[in-house]
C-alpha positions in Angstrom: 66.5 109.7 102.3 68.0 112.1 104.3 71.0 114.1 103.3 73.5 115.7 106.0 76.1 118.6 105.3 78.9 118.6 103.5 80.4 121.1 106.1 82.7 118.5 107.8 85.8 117.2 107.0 84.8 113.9 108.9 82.3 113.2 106.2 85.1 113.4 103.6 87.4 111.5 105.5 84.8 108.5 105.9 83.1 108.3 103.2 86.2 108.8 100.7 88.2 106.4 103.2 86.9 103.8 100.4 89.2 103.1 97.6 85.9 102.5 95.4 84.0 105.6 96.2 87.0 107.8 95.6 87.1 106.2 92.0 83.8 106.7 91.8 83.1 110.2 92.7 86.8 110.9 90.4 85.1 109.6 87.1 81.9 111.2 87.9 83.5 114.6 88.6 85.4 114.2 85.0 82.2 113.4 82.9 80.6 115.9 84.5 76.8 114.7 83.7 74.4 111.3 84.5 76.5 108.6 83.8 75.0 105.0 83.7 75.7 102.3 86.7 77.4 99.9 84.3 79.8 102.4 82.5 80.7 103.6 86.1 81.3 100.6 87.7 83.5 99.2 84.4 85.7 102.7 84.5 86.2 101.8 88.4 86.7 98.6 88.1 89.6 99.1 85.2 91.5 101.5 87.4 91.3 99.0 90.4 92.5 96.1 88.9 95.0 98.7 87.0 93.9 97.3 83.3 91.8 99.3 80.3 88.0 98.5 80.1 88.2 96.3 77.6 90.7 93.7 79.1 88.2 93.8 82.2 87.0 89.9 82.8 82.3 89.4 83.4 83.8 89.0 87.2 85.6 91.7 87.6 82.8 94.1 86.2 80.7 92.2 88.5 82.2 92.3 91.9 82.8 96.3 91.2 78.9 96.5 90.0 77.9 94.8 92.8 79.9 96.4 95.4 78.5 99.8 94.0 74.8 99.3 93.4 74.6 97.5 97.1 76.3 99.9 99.0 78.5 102.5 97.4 76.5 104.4 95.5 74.0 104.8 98.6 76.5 105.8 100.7 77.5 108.4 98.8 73.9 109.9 97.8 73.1 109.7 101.6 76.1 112.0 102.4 75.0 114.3 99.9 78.6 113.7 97.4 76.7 112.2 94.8 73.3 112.1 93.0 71.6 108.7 92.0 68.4 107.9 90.4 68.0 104.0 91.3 65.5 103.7 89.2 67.3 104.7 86.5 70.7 103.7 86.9 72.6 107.0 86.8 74.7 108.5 89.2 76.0 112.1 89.2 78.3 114.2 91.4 76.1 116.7 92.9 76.6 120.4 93.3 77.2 120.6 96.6 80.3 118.2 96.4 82.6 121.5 95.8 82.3 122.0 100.1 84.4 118.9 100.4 86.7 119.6 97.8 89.2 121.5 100.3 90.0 118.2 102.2 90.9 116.1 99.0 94.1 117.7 97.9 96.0 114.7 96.9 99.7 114.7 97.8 101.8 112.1 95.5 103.7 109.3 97.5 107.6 109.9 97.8 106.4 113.8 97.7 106.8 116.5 100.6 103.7 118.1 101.3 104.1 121.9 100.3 103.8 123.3 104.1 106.5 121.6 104.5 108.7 122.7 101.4 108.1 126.0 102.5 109.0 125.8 105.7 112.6 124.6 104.2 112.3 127.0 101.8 112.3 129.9 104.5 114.7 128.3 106.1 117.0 128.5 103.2 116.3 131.9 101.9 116.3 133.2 105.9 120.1 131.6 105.8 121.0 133.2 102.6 120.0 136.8 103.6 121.4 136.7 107.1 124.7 135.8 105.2 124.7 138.4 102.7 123.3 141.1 106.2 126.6 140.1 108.2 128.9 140.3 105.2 129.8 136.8 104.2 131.5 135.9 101.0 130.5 135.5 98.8 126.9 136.6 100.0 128.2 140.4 100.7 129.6 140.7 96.8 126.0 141.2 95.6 123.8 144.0 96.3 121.0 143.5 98.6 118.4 144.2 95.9 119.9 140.9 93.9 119.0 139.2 96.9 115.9 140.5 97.5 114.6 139.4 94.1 115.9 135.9 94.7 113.9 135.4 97.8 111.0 136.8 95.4 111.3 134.8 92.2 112.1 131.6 94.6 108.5 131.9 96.5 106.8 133.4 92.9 108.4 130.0 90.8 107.4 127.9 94.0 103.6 129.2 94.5 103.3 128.7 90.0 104.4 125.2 90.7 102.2 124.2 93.0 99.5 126.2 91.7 100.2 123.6 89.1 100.3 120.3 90.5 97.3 121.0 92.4 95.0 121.4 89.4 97.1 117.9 88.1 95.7 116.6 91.5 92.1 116.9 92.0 89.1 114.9 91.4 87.4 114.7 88.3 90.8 115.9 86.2 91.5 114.0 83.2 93.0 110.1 83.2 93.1 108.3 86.4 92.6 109.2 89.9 95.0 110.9 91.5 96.9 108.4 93.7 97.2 106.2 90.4 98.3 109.0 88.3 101.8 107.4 87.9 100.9 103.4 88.0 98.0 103.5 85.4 97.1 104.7 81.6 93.6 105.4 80.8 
């Protein structure tokens, strides 16, 4: 089977477009070694029908098992995302999955992405320091080196944050996938 490169976005967009495969590749990325057909398709299918393992019903394994040994699993082995030994019945990210990584940030719902915040963010800091520049009160009471370090701290606390959230947002972190992160325990 051939493999393409992971060098395009499109590939990430398309392949991960699947609800299933992003579970998928997110549980494989977290165990980080061979992991067996049956345990993969169970952890997938508990975080689609939003339920632990063990409350998952024979057809809801099934469908998800299915579904994965048919088609998904082949999907993502021919773009190169994940290894699998048919024969076997393991799957495993590959190594060159870390080229698509870049496109998968995950941005919570109800969230604004972070270009975005700091677009407002320079906004608001621009607004501040042309205020305390022309003399505005209260703005012109403190010196401009108390304003300078405001602008500073604001960006330094902003870029720690989402330093943060991003490493709370990526494939293969710990618990569910990202986009369930608030609807689902483990």
């Amino acid at each position: 089977m051939q493999r393409r490169s992971l060098r395009s976005s499109d590939i990430a967009y398309s392949v991960l477009a699947d609800k299933r495969r992003r579970y998928a590749v997110h549980y494989l990325k977290q165990r980080g070694e061979p992991v067996p057909l049956n345990e993969l398709a169970e952890q997938v299918a508990a975080w689609e029908n939003n339920k632990p393992v063990a409350e998952l019903t024979s057809k809801e394994r099934k469908r998800v098992y299915i579904a994965m040994y048919q088609s998904h699993l082949e999907t993502l082995s021919r773009e190169g995302i994940v290894e699998y030994d048919a024969d076997r019945g393991v799957a495993s990210i590959s190594d060159d999955f870390n080229q698509l990584e870049i496109y998968l940030e995950a941005v919570p719902s109800g969230s604004v992405p972070w270009s975005l915040y700091y677009v407002g963010l320079t906004v608001v800091n621009g607004l501040m320091l042309a205020l305390a520049w022309f003399d505005f009160p209260p703005f012109a009471s403190l010196p401009d080196l108390i304003w300078g370090t405001v602008v500073l701290v604001t960006f330094g606390v902003s870029a720690f944050v989402q330093t943060y959230q991003s490493r709370r947002m990526r494939f293969g972190d710990e618990g569910p996938p990202p986009e369930l992160r608030s609807e689902v325990p483990r």
